[in-house]
N, C-alpha and C positions, 0 to 999 in steps of 0.2 A: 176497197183501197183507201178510201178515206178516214176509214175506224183505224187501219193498219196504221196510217201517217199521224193520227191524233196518237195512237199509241210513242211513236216514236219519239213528237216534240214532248211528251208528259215526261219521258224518260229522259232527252234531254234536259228539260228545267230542271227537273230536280236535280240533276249529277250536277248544274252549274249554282245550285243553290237555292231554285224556287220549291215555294212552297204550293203545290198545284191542288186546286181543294175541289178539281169536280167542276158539272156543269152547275153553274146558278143562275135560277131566272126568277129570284124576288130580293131583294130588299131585305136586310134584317131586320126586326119586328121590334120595335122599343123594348129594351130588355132582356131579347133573344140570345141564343149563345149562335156563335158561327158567325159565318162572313158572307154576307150577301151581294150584289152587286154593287150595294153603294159603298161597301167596304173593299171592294179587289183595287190594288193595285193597276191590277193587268187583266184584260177579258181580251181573252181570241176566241172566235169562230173559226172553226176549218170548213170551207162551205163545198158545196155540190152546183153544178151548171146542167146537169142532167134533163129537169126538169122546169119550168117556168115556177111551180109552187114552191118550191126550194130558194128561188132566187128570193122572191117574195117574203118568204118568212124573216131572209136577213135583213132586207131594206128598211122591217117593220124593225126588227129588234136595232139596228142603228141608229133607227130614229131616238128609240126609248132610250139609249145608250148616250147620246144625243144630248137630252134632259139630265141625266145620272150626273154626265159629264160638269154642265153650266155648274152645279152644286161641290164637285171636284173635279178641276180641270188639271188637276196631274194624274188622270185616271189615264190609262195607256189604254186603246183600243186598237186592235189588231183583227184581221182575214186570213188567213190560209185558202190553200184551195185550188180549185178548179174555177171560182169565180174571180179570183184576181186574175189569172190564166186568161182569162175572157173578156172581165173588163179592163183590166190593167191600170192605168191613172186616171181614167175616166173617175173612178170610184172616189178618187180624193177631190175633186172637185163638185162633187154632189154630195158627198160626206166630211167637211172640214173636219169633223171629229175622231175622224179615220185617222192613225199615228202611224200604224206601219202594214204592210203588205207583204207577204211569205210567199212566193209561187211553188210548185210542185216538187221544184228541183231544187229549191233554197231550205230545206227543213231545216237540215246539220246549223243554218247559220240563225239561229231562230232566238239563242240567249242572245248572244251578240248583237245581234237588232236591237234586241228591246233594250240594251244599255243604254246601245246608240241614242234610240229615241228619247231614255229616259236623261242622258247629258247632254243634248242638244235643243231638246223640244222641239225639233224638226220633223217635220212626214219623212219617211222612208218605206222605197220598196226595190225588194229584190224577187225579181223573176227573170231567171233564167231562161231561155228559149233551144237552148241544147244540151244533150246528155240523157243520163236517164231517171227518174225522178223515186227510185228505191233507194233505201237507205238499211242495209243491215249491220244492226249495231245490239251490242248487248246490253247496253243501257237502256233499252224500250221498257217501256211499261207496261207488261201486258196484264189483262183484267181478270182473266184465271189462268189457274196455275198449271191446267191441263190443254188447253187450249192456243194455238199461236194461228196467227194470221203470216200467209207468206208466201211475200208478193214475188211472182218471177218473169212477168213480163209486165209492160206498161206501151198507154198510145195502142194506135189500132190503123190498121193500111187498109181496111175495110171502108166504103166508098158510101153507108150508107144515108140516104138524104134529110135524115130527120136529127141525127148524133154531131155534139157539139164535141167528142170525146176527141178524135183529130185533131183538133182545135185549142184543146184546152190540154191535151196529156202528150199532143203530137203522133209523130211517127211510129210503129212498132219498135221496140226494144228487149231481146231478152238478157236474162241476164245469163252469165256462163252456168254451164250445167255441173262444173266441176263446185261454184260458188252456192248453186241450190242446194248441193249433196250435203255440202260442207255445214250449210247455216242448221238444214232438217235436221243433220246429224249433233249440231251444237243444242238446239232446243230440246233435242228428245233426253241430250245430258244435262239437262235440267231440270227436266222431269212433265217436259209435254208429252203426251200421250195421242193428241190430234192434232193434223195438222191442215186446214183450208189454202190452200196455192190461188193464188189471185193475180189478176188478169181483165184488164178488159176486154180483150180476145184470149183467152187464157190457152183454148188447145191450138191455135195458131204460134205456139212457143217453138223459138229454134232459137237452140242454146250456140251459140256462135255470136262469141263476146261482141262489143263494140270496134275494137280493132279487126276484125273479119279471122280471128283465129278460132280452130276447133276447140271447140267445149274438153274437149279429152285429152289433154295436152299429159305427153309424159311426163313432163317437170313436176307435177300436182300431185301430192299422197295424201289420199284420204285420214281424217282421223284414227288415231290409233286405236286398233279393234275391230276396225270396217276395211271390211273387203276393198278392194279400188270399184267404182261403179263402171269405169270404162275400162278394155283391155285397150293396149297399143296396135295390137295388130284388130282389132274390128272395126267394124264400120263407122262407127263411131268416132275412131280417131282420124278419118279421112273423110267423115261428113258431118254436118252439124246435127247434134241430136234435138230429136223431134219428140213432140208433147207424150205421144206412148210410151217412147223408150222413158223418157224422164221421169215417168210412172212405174216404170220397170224400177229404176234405177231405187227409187223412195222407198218400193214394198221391200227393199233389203235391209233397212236399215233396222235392228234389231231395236224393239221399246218400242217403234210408231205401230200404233197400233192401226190406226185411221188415217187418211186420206181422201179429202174431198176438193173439189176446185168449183170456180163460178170466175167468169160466166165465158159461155161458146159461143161459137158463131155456128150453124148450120153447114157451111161449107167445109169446115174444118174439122167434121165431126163424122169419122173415117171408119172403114172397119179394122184396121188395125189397133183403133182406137178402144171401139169394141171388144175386141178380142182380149185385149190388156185386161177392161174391166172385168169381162168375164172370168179370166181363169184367177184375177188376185181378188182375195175376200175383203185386204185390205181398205182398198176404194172401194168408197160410199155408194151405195144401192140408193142414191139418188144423183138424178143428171139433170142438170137445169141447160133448156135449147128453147131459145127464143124465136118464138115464131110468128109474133107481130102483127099479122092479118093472113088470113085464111083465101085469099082474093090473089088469087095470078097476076090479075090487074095492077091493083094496090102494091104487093109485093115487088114489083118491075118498078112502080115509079116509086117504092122508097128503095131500090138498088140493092136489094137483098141477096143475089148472086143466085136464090135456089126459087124453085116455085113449090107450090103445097106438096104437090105429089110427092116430086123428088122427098121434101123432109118426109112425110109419112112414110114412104119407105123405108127410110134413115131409122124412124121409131118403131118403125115393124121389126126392123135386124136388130137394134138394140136386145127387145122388148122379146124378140127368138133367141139369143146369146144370153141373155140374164133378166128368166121368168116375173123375178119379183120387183125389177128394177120402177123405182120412182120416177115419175118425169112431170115437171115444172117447167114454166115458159111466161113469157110476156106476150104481152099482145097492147098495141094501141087502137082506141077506139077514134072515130071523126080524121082521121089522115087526111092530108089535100087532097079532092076529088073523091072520097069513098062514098059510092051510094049505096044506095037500100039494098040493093043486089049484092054489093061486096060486103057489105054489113053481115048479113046473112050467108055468105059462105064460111066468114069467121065462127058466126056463133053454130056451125055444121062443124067446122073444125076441132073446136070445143065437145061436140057431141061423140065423131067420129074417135079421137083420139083420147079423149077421157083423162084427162093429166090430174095428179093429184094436187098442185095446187097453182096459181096462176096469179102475175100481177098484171092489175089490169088498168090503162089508167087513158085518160082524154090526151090528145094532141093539142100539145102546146108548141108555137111557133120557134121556134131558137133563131137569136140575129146570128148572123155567120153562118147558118150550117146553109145546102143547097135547097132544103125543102123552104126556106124561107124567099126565095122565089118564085114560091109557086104559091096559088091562091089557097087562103086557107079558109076555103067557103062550103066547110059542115057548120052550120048553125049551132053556136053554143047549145041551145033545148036539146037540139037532134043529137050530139056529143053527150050531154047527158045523159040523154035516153036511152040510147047506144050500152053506154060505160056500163049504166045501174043494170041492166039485162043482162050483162055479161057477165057483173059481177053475180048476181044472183045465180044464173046458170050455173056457173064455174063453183059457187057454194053446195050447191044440190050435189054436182059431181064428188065433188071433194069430200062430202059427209059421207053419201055411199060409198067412197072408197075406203073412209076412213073406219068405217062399220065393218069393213071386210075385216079387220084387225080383231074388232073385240073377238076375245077369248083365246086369242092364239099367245102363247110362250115367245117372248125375243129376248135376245141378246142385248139388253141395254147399259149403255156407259154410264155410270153416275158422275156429271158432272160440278152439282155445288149442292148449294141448303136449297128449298124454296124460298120464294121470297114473301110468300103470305103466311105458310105456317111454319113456326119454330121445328115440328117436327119429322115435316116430308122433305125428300128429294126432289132432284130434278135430273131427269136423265134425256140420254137421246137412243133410238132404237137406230138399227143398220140405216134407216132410211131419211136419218134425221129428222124422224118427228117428236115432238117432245112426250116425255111421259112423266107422270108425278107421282110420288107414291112414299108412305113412310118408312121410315129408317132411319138407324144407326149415320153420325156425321162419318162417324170411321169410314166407311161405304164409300166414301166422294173420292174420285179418280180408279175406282174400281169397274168390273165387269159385273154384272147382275141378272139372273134369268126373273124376268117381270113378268106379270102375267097382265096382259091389257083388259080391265073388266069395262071400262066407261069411256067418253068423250067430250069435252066441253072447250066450248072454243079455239076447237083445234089440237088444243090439249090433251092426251090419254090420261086416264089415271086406273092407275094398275095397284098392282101389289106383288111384291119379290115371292116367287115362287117355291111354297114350303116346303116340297123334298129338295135334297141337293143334287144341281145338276152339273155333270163335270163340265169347267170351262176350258178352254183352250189353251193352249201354253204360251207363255209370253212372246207377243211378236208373230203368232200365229193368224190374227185378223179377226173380223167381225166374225166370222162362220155362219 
C-alpha cells in the first residue's frame, strides 16, 4: 500500500510542477552531475509502523537530514505514512527539522502543503482520522508500464494483538466495487496488463461504499466495451459484493491479463474463494496466508481467530482445487510468552506445510497495539536463535521447491530489461517467481514460453523456448 501511495504523491508533484528525481541517499560528489540530498529542495519519506526496524531506519535518516539541514535550512523535510498516523506531533517535537506531516488520508493535499511550508516556514501537518485513505487518480506515477498497484480496501476490524495496522490505517473500508471495475478497466486502457489488488485484509473486501449503498447501483455503466460487472436483478444488487465475486467481476475485463492480491487473513480465506481461483487462470497461482506461529497457544494470545489445524485444512482444499498453487506466509519468531515447545511446533509447521517462500522476522514490541501489554520476555539471543533457524529451514524448503521447476516449460510474462545485463529479460512465471533470461527488448510486456534451466538466489534463469508454442489468445489468462 505504501509503494502504491508513493506512486500517487510522485504523480501528484509533478502534474503541480515538481520535479521528482527519485530516492537519494548521498550527497553529490564535488563535480558530480545530479542532485543529491544536499541539493533537493524537498525530501519526503513515506514511512511504515509495521515493524520496529522500519521505524528506526527513519529516526536515523532524520538525524543525518538533521545536519544536511544546519548547512541549508530552506531544505523542506517531510514524513508520509503510517508513522505520522502513530506518532503524530509527537514527531515535530523530537524532530524540529521535521516541516511537514502527510497522513494516509491527506496525499491529494501533498503540493499544497509543501507551498504552505515553503511561504510560511512554519511545521505543518495534516492527518486526517476519517474516510478512506485511497486515492484513485490518473495522474499516478507508476514504475512500469505493464504493472499497476490497486488498492481496494484499507484499515483492518481484525483484532490481532501484535498489528499497529488499526491504528495507523483504522477501520475497514472498501471501496465500491462498481469504482474497482471502473479504475481496472481504466488502467488496462492504458496498457497495464497485471494488476495486484491491495489490502491489508484484502479478501475481507465488501464493496458497499462508505455511505452503506450496494456496490451495483443501476445508475453506474461500465466503460464503453465492457459488459456491466453487476446485473440489477442479482445478488449482487441487493447484497454487498464480496472479495470472490470481485475476482469474478476483474477476470472479465478484456486485456488484464493477470490478477493477483496480498495480503489475507486466514479467516477470510473461504472456499468460495477457492473455487474462484480455481476455475479462473487469470489469478495468480500464488496465495500469500499468514500464519505467524504454528502454536494454538501462541496463536490465541496474538487473536488470530483460527488455530493450526483449522488453516492446514484451509491449505489442504486450496492445494486439492489448484495442484500447482504457491503458498507464502509470515511467521513471527519470540512473540510474548512463546516457549521452546511452541517454537518448535512452528518450525513442524514449516515442515508439515512446505510453503514456497516465507517472511520471517523477530517480534518487536509496537506502543499502541494490545500485545504491548503483555510481557515481552523471549530474550533477544533466544529471538535470534529462533528467527536464523527458521530462516534457514524455510531456505532448504524453498530451494527444493524451487528445483522442482528446473527444466519444466512455463508461461512467462516479460516484464522489463534486466537490470545487470544490457541483454536479458526479466519475466514472472504463473507463480510469480522471477525468471531472467536473453532477449529481444521488443519482448517486454509480452507472453513467452521459457524454459527454467537454473536457480540463483531465488532467481530462475531460463531461456525462451526454441520451437513455437501457441499462446493463448488475448485475455485468455496465465494457462
Amino acid at each position: 500500500m505504501n509503494e502504491y501511495d508513493s506512486e500517487v504523491a510522485t504523480g501528484l508533484l509533478e502534474a503541480a510542477g515538481f520535479k521528482v528525481v527519485g530516492p537519494l541517499t548521498q550527497p553529490s560528489p564535488p563535480g558530480g552531475e545530479g542532485k543529491g540530498e544536499g541539493d533537493a529542495d524537498v525530501i519526503l519519506m513515506n514511512t511504515c509502523s509495521v515493524r520496529e526496524h522500519a521505524e528506526e531506519r527513519v529516526f536515523s535518516r532524520l538525524g543525518m537530514l538533521g545536519k544536511i539541514k544546519r548547512t541549508n535550512p530552506d531544505l523542506i523535510v517531510g514524513l508520509m505514512g503510517c508513522m505520522v498516523e502513530e506518532h503524530k506531533e509527537k514527531l515535530f517535537q523530537r524532530f524540529p527539522q521535521l516541516d511537514l506531516m502527510v497522513g494516509t488520508r491527506n496525499v491529494k493535499e501533498l503540493p499544497a502543503l509543501i507551498e504552505e511550508v515553503a511561504r510560511t516556514r512554519k511545521q505543518v501537518a495534516r492527518i486526517r482520522q476519517d474516510g478512506i485513505s485511497i486515492e484513485y487518480t490518473d495522474l499516478i506515477h507508476r514504475r512500469g508500464k505493464f504493472h499497476a498497484w490497486l488498492p481496494i480496501m484499507t484499515g483492518c476490524d481484525k483484532v490481532c494483538t501484535f498489528c499497529i495496522v488499526p491504528i495507523t490505517r483504522g477501520a475497514e473500508v472498501s471501496m465500491p466495487a462498481r469504482e474497482v471495475f471502473r479504475e481496472a478497466s481504466r488502467l488496462v486502457g492504458e496498457g497495464v496488463k497485471c494488476i495486484t489488488l491491495l489490502g491489508q485484509n484484502v479478501n475481507s473486501y465488501n464493496g458497499r461504499d462508505v455511505a452503506g449503498s450496494v456496490a451495483g447501483a443501476s445508475s453506474w455503466a461500465p466503460p464503453p466495451g465492457v459488459d456491466p460487472p453487476i446485473r440489477t436483478d442479482s445478488r449482487a444488487s441487493r447484497h454487498a459484493v464480496l472479495f470472490p465475486e470481485l475476482l469474478e467481476m476483474l477476470c472479465r475485463i478484456e486485456g488484464l491479463e493477470r490478477i493477483s492480491f496480498t495480503t489475507s487473513h486466514p479467516s477470510d480465506a473461504t472456499e468460495e474463494l477457492f473455487q474462484v481461483i480455481a476455475r479462473n487462470p487469470k489469478i495468480s497461482r500464488r496465495f500469500h496466508l499468514p500464519l505467524q506461529s504454528g502454536s494454538d497457544r501462541i496463536l490465541k494470545r496474538m487473536k488470530r481467530l483460527h488455530t493450526y489445524e483449522d488453516y492446514k485444512k484451509k491449505i489442504g482444499r486450496l492445494r486439492e482445487l489448484v495442484p500447482d498453487i504457491s503458498i507464502t506466509t509470515d511467521i513471527i519468531a519470540g512473540f510474548s510468552g512463546e516457549t521452546e515447545e511452541d517454537y518448535q511446533a512452528t518450525r513442524k509447521a514449516l515442515e508439515e506445510i512446505r510453503y514456497d517462500g516465507a517472511y520471517i522476522f523477530k517480534y518487536s514490541v509496537r506502543a499502541g497495539t494490545p500485545a504491548a501489554n503483555l510481557p515481552d520476555d523471549v530474550p533477544q539471543e533466544v529471538k535470534g536463535r529462533r528467527n536464523c533457524e527458521l530462516l534457514d529451514l524455510q531456505r532448504e524448503i524453498s530451494l527444493e521447491k524451487n528445483q522442482g521447476f528446473l527444466g519444466s516449460t512455463v508461461r512467462v510474462f516479460v516484464e522489463d530489461k534486466s537490470a545487470k545485463k544490457e541483454n536479458e529479460l526479466l519475466g514472472r512465471t504463473p507463480h510469480e517467481k522471477k525468471v531472467v533470461f536473453s532477449g529481444s527488448r521488443n519482448l517486454i510486456g509480452s507472453f513467452r514460453q521459457v524454459i527454467l534451466l537454473d536457480i540463483k538466489n531465488e532467481t530462475f534463469l531460463g531461456e525462451i523456448a526454441p520451437s513455437p508454442f501457441p499462446l493463448p489468445q488475448r485475455g485468455r489468462g496465465w494457462g
